[in-house]
Backbone as CSV, one residue per row, in Angstrom:
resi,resn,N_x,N_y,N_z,CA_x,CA_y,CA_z,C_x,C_y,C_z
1,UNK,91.272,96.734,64.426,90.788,96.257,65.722,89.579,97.093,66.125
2,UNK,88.459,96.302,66.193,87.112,96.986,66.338,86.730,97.688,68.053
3,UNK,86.992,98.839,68.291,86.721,98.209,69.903,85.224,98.254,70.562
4,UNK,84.605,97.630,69.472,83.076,97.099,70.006,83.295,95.471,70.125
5,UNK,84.370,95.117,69.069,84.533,93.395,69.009,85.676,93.135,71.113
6,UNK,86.623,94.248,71.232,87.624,94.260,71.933,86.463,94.405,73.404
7,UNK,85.893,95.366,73.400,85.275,95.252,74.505,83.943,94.108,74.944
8,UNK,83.876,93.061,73.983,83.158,91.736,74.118,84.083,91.035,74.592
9,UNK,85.490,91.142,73.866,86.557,89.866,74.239,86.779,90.158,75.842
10,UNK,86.820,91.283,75.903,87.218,92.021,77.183,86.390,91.640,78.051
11,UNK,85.023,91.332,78.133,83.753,91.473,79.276,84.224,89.255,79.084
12,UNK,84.412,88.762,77.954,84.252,87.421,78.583,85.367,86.615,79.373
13,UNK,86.783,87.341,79.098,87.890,87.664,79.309,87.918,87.351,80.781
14,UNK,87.343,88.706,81.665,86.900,89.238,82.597,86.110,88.397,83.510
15,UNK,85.216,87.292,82.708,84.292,86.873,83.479,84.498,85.392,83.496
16,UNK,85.955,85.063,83.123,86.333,83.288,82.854,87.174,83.309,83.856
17,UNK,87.047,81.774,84.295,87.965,81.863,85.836,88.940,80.643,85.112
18,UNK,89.150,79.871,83.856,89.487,78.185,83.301,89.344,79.008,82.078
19,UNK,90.510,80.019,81.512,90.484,80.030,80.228,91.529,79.358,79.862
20,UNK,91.649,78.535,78.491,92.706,78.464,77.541,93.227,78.925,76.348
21,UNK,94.410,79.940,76.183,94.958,80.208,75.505,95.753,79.491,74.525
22,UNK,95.479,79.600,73.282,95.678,78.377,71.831,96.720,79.652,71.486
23,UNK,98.053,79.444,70.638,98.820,80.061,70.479,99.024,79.409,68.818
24,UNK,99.784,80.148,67.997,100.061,79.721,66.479,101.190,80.392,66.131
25,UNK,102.148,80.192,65.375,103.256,80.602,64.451,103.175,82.443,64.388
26,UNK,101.651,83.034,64.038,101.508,83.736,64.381,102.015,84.671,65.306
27,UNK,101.505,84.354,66.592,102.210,85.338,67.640,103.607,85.015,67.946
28,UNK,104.631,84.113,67.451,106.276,83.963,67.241,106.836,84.445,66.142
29,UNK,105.882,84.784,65.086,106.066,85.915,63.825,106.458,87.031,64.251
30,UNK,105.748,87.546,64.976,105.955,88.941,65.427,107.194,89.180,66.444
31,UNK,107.589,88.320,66.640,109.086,88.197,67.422,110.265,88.011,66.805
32,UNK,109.421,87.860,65.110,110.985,88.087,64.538,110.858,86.510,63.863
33,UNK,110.768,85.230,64.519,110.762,83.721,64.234,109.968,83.647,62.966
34,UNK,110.696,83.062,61.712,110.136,82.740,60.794,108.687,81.700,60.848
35,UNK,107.883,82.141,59.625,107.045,80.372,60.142,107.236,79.921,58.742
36,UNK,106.766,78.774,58.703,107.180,77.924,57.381,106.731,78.165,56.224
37,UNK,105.968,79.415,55.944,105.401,79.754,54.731,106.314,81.133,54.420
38,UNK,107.748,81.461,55.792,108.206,82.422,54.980,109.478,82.501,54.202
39,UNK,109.833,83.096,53.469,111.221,82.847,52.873,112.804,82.456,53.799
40,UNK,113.351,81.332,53.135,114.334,81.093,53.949,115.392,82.005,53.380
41,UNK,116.759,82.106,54.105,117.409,82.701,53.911,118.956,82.179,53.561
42,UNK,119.843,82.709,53.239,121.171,81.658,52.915,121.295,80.610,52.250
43,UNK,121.873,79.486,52.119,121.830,78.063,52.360,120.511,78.121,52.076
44,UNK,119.627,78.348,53.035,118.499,77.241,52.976,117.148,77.675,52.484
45,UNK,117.476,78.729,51.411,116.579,79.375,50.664,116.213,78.426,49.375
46,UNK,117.177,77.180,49.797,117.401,76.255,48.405,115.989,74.990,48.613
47,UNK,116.079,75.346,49.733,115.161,74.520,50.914,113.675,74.360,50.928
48,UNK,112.791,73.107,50.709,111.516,73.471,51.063,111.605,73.187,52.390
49,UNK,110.904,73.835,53.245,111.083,73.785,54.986,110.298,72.388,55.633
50,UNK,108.649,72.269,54.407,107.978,71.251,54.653,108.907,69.784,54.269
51,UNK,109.492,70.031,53.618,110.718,68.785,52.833,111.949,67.819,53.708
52,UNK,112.431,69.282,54.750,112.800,69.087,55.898,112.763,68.639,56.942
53,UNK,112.025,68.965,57.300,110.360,68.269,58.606,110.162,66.977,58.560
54,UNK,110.864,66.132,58.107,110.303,65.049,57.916,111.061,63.861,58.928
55,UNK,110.533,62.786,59.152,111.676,61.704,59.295,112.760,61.010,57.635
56,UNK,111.754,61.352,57.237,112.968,60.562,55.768,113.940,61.801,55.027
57,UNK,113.108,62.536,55.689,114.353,63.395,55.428,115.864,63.229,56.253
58,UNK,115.737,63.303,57.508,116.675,63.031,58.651,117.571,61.663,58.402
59,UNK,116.677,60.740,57.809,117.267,59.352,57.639,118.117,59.472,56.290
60,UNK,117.836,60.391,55.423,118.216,60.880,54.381,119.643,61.652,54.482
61,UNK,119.628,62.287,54.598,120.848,63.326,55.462,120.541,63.760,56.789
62,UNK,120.902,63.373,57.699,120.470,63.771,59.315,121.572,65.341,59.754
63,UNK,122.748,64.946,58.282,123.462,67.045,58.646,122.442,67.836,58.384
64,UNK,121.618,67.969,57.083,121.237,68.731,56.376,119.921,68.986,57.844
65,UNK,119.699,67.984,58.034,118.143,68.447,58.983,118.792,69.101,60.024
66,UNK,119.527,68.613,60.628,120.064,69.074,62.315,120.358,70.458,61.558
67,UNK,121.236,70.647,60.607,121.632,72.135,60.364,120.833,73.082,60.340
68,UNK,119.515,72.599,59.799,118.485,73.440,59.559,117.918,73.747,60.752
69,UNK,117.528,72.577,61.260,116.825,73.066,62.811,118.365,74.019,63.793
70,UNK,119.302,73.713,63.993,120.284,74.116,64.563,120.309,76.133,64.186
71,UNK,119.896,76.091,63.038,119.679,77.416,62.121,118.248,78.334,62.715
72,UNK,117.777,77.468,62.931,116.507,77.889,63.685,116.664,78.379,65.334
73,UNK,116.645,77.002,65.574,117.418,77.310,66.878,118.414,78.825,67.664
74,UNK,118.915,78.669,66.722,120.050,80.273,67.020,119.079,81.164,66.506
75,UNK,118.206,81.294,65.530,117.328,82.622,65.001,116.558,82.818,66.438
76,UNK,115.864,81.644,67.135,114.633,81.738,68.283,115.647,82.553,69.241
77,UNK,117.258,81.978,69.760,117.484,82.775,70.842,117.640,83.891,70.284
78,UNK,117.972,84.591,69.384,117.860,86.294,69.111,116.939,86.917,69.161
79,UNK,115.476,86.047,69.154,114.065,86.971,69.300,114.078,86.952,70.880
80,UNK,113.144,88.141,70.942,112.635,88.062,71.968,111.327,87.904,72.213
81,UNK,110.355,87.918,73.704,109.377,87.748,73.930,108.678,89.136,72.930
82,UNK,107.197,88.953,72.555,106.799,90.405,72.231,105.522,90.404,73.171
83,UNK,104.838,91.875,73.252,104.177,92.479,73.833,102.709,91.385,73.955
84,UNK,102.816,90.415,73.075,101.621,89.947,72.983,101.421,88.302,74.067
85,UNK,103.224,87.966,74.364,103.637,86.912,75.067,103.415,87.590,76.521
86,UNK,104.168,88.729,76.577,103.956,89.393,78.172,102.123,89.443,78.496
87,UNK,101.206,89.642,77.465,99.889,89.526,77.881,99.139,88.666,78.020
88,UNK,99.934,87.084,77.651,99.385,85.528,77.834,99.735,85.532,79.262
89,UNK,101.051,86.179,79.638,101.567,85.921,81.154,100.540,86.352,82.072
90,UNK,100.210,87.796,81.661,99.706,88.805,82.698,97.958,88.325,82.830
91,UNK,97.797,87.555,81.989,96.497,86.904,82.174,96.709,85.251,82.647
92,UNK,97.830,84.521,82.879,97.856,83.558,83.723,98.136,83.891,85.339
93,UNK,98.416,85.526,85.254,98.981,85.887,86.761,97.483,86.171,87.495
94,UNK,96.531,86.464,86.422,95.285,87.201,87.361,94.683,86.035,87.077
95,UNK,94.753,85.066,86.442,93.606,83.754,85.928,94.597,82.680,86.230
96,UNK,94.858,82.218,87.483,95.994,80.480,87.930,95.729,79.998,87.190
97,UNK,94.077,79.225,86.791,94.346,77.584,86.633,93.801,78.199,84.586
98,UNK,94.657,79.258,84.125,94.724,79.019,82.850,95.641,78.199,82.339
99,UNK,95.296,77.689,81.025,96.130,76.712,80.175,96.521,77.490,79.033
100,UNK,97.662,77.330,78.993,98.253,78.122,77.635,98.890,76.888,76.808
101,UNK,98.095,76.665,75.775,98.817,75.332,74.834,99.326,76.187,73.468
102,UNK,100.464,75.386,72.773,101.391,76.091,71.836,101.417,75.098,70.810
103,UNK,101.598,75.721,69.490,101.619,74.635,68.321,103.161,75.229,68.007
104,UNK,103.987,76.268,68.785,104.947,76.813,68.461,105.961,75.955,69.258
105,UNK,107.635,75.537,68.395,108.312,75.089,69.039,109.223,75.498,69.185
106,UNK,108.912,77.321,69.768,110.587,78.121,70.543,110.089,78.240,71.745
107,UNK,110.664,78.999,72.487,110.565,79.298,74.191,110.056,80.327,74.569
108,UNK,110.002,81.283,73.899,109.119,82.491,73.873,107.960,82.806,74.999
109,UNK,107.401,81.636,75.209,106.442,81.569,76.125,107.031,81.349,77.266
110,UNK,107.855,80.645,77.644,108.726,80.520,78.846,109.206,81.685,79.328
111,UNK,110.063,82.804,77.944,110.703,83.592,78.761,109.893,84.522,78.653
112,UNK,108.687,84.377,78.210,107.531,85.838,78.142,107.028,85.418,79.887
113,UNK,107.299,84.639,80.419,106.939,84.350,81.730,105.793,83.361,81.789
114,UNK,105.463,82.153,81.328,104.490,80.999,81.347,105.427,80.063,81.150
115,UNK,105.651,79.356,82.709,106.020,78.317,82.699,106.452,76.981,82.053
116,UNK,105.102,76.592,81.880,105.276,75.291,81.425,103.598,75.405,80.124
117,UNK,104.068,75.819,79.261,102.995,75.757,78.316,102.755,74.149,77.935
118,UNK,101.749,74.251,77.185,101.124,72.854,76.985,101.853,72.233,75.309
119,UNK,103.119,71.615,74.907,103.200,71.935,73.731,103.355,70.877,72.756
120,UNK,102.464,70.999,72.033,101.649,69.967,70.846,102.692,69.707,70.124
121,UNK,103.630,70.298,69.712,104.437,70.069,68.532,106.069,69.932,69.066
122,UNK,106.198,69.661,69.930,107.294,69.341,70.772,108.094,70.778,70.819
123,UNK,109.385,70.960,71.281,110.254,71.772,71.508,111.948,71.789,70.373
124,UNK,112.143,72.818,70.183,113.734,73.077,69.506,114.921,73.246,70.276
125,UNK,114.315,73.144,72.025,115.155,72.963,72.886,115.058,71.846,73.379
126,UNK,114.723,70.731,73.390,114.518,69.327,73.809,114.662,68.083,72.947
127,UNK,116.218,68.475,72.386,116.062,67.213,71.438,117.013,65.732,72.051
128,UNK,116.916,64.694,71.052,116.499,63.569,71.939,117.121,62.318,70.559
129,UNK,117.022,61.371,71.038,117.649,60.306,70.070,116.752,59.802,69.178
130,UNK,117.315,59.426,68.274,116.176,58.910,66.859,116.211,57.683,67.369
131,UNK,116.911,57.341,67.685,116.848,55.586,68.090,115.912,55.408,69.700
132,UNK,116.824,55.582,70.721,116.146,55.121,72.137,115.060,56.566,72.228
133,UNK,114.776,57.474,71.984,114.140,58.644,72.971,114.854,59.350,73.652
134,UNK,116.415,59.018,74.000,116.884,59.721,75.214,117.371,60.451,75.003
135,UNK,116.694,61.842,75.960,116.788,63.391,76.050,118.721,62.999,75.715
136,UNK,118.377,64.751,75.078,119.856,64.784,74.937,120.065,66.170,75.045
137,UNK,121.158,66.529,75.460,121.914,67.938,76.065,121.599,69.125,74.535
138,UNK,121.655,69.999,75.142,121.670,71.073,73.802,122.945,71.370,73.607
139,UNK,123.777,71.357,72.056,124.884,72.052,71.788,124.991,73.330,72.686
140,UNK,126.689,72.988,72.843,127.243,73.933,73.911,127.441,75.175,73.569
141,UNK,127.717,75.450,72.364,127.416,76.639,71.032,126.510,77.442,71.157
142,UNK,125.577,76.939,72.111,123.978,77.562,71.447,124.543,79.190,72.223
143,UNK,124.064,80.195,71.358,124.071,81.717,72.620,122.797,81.512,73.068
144,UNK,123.058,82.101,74.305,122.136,82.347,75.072,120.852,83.256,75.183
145,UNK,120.058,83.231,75.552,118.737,83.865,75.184,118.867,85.411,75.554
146,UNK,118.288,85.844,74.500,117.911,87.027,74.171,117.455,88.183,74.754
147,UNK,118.059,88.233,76.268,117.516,89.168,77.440,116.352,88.245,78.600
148,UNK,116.158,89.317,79.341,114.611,89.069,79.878,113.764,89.378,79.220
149,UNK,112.284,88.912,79.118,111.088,89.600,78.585,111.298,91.116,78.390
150,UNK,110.767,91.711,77.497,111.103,93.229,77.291,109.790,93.751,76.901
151,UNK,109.222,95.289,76.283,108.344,95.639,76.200,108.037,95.488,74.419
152,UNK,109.109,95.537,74.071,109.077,95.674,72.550,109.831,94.417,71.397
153,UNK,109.673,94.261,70.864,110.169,92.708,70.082,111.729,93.110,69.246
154,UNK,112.514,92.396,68.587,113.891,92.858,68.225,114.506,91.333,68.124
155,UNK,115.572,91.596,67.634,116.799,90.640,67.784,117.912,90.720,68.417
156,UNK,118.256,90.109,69.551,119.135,90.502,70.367,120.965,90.582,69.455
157,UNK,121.359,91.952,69.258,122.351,92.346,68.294,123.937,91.618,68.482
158,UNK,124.018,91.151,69.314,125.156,90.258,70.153,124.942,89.101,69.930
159,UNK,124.434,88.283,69.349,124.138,87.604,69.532,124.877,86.648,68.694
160,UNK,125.758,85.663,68.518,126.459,84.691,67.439,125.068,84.162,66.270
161,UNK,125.969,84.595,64.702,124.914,84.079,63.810,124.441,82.776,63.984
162,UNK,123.609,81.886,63.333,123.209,80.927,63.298,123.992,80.314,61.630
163,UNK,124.030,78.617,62.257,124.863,78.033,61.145,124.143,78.196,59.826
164,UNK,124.626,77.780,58.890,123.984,78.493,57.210,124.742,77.335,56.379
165,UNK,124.538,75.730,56.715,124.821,74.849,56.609,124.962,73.529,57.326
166,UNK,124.972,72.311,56.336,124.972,71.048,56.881,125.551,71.035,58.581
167,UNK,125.047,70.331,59.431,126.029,69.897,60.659,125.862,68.628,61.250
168,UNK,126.879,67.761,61.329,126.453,66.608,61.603,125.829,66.652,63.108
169,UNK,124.922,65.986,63.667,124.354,65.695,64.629,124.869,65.302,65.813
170,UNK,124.758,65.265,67.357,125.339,64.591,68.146,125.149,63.204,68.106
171,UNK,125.974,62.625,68.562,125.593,61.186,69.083,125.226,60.753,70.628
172,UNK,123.796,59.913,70.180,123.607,59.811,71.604,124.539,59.034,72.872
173,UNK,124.211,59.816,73.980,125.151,59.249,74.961,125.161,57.961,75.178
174,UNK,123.732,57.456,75.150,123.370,55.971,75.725,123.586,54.612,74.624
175,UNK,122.820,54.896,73.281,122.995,53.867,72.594,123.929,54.612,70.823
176,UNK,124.552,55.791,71.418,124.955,56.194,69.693,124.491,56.341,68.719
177,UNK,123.318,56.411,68.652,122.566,56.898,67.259,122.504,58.775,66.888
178,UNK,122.022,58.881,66.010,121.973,60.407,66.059,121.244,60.800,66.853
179,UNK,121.416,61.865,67.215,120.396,63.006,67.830,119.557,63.917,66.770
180,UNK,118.483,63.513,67.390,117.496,64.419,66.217,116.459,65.211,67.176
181,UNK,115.902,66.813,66.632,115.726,67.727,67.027,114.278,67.080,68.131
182,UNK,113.729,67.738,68.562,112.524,67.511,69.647,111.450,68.052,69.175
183,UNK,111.285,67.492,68.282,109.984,68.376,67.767,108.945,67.662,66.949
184,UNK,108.073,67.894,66.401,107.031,66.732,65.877,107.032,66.947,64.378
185,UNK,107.548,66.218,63.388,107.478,66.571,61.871,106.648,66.169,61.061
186,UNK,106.131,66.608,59.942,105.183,65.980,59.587,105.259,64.519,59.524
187,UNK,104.005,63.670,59.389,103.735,62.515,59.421,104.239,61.584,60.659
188,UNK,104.054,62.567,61.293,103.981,62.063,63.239,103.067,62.179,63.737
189,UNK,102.899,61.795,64.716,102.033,61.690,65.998,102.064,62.871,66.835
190,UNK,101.479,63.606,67.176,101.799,64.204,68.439,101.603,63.558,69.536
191,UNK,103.005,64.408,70.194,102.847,63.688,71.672,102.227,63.252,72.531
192,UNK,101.158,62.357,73.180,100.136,61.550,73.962,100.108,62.176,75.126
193,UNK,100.516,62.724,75.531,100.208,63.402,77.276,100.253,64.726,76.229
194,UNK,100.840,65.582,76.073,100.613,66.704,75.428,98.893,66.972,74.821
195,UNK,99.045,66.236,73.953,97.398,66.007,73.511,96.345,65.822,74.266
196,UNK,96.724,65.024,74.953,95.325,64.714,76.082,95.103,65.609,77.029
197,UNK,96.398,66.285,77.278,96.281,67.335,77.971,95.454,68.687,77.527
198,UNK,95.877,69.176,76.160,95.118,70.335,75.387,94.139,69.761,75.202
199,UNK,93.410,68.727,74.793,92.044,68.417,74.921,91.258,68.007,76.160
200,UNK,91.803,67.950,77.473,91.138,68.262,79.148,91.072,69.361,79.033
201,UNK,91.659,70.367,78.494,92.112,71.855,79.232,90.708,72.581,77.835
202,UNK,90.722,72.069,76.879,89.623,72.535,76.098,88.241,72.092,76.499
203,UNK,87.959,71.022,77.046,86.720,70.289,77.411,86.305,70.948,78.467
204,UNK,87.218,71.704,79.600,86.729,71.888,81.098,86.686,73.243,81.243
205,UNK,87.614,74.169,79.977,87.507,75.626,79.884,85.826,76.274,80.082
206,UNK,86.155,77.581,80.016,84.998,78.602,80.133,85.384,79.749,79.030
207,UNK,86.619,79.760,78.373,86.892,80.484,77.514,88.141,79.883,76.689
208,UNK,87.956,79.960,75.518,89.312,79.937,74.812,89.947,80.573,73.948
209,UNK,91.032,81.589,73.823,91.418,82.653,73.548,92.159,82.084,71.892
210,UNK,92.021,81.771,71.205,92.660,81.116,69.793,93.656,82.308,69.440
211,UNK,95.054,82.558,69.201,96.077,83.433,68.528,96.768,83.045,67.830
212,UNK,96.865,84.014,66.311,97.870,84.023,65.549,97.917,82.374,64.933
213,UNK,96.803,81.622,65.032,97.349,80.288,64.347,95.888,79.948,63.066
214,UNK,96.832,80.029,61.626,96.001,79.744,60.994,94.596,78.603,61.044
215,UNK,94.765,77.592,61.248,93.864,76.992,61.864,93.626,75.626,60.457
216,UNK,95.046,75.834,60.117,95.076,74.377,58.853,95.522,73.268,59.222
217,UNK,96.593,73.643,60.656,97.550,72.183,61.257,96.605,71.292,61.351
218,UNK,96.335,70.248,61.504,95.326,69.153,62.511,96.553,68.283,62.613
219,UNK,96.107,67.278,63.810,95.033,67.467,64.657,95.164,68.821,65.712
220,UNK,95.950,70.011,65.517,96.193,70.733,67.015,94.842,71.873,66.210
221,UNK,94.363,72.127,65.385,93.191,72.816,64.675,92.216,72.524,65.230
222,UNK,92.412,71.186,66.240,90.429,70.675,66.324,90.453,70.922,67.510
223,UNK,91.596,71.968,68.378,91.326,72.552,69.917,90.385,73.470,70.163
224,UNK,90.202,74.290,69.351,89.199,74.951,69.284,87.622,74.833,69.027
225,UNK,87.576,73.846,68.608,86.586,73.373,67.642,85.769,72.442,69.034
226,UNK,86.641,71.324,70.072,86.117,70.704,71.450,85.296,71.997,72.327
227,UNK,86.392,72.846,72.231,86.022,74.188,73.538,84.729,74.514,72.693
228,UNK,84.380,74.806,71.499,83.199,75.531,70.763,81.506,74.883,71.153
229,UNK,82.557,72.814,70.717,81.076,71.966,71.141,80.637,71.646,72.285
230,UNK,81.452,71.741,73.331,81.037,72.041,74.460,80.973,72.955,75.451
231,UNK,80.404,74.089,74.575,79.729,75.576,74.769,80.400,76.586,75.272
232,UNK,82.129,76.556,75.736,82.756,77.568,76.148,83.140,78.492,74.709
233,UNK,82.924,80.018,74.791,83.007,81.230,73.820,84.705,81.181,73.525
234,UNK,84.543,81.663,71.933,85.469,80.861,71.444,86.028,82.094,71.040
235,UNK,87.382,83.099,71.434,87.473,84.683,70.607,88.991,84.177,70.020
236,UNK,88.625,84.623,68.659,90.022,84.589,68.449,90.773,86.279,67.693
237,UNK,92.059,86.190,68.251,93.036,87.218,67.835,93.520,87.347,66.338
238,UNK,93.844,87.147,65.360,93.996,86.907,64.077,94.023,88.086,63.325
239,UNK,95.154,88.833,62.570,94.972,89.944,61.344,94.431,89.931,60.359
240,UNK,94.160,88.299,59.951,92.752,87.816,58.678,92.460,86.868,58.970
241,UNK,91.250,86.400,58.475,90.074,85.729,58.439,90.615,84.024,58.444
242,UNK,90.130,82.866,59.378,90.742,81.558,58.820,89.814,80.606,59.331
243,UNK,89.845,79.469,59.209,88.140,78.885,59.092,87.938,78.612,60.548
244,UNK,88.280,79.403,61.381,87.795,79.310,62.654,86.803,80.472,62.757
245,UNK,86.622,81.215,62.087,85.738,82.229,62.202,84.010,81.911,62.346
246,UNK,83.879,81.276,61.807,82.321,80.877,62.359,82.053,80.808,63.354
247,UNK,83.105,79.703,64.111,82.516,79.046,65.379,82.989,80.299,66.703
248,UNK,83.257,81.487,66.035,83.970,82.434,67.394,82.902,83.265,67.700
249,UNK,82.728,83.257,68.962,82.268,84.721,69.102,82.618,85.712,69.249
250,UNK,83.597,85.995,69.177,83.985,87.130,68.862,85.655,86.846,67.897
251,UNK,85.703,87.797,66.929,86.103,88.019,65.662,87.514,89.264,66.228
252,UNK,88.777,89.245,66.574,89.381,90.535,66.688,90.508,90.387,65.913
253,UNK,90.249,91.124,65.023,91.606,91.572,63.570,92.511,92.260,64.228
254,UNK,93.716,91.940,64.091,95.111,92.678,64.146,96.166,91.390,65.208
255,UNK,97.257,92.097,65.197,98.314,91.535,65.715,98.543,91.206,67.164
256,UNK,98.938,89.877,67.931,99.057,89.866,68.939,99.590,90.943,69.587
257,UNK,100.467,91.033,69.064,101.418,92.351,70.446,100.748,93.654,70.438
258,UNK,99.289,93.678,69.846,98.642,95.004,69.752,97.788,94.635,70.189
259,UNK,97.141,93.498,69.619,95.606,93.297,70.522,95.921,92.693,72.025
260,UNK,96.522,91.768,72.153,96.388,90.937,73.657,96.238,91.672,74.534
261,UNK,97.666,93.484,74.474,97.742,94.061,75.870,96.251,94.873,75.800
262,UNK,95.845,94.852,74.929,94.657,96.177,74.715,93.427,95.617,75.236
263,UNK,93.866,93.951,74.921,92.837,92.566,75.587,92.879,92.882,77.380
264,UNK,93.917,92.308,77.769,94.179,92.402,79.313,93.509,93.868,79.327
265,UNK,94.001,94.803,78.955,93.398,96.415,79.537,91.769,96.439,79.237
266,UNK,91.352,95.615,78.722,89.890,95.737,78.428,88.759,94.975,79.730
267,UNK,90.059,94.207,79.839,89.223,93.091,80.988,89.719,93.628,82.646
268,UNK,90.734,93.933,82.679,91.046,94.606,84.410,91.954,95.862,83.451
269,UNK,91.149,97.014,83.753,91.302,98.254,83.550,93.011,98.789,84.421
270,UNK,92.750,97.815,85.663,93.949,98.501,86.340,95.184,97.846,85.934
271,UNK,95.298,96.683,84.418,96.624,95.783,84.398,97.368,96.828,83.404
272,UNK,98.248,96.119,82.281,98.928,96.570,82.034,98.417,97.622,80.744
């Protein structure tokens, strides 16, 4: 972390009143949450994760998917927020009308203290019927989340393991079909108000803060890329290099939960 690059991020940081914060797998790495390029574990080490993700997969075996996401699910409540989620907060507390959009689908951002993030790839807490759409309750099983926000990242040690096998799915309340997870798998759509939303919030910005997200997904890759062509400074957080680097002005290597707070302290000296 350069702090000639940190104190640029810091001065534009400082001087944006409509920033948006782009979030990636990345900064939920560091909380412990696997992302899909890392080794599975148990059971589902047998697993390609991209293989999973699918609708024909679900239509295929709908245990094997729910189990997997259900597996996930219990890993997200044992993480906690990390140092780098508390500094998305502490810069929506001094900056209101920021937008924080997520390609991540745990809660992390919720309980790092940001409301209602903007989120492209749906949620692992909001799942819903394969047939009608209709929301459906979360297993009663689930443990509960992982503390309040804290200063340092971990797995909450109490916490009931996560399943490490098939589970059949709920059935929906309304028309009985399965319940399938809330989230967007490959060869979907993302969600239409979600989208239109991260692309207002990129078009009308003055800054956009890009973290921890490789920058291969599309379409949630080309958020950065709107904010760039219509001239708001583009910094991104990242420990290596990914083809967003051209269009940034400013370049800062290392890890969210190291750079963000060092970010906020660069831009109001008196935060955290």
């Amino acid at each position: 972390m350069s702090g000639t690059e940190l104190a640029e991020a810091g001065r534009l940081l400082a001087a944006a009143r409509r920033p948006v914060v782009f979030t990636g797998a990345g900064m939920s790495a560091e909380s412990g949450v696997p992302t899909f390029r890392d080794a599975q574990t148990g059971l589902w080490q047998r697993y390609d994760p991209r293989e999973l993700a699918t609708p024909a997969a679900f239509r295929t075996d709908p245990a094997l998917v729910w189990g997997w996401y259900e597996a996930r699910r219990h890993g997200v409540r044992r993480a906690r927020p990390n140092p780098g989620h508390l500094a998305v907060a502490a810069i929506r507390a001094r900056l209101p009308e920021t937008v924080v959009i997520t390609q991540n689908v745990d809660d992390l951002h919720e309980r790092g203290g940001v409301p209602a993030p903007v989120r492209l790839h749906g949620s692992l807490f909001a799942p819903r019927c394969s047939a009608c759409a209709r929301p459906a309750p979360l297993p009663s099983d689930l443990p509960p989340p992982a503390g309040p926000p804290v200063q340092h990242a971990g797995p909450e040690p109490h916490a009931p393991a996560p399943p490490d096998g098939p589970l059949t799915p709920p059935a929906c309340a309304g028309c009985g079909a399965p319940v399938r997870p809330g989230v967007v798998w490959f060869g979907e759509a993302l969600p239409e108000a979600a989208l239109s939303a991260a692309v207002e919030a990129a078009s009308t910005c003055d800054l956009l803060l890009t973290v921890g997200t490789s920058a291969l997904v599309h379409p949630a890759a080309e958020i950065p890329l709107v904010a760039a062509r219509l001239g708001a400074p583009v910094v991104q957080v990242n420990p290596v290099p990914t083809p967003l680097d051209a269009i940034c002005a400013v370049n800062v290597r290392g890890p969210a939960g190291e750079v963000l707070p060092a970010l906020v302290r660069a831009a109001w000296p008196d935060a955290i």
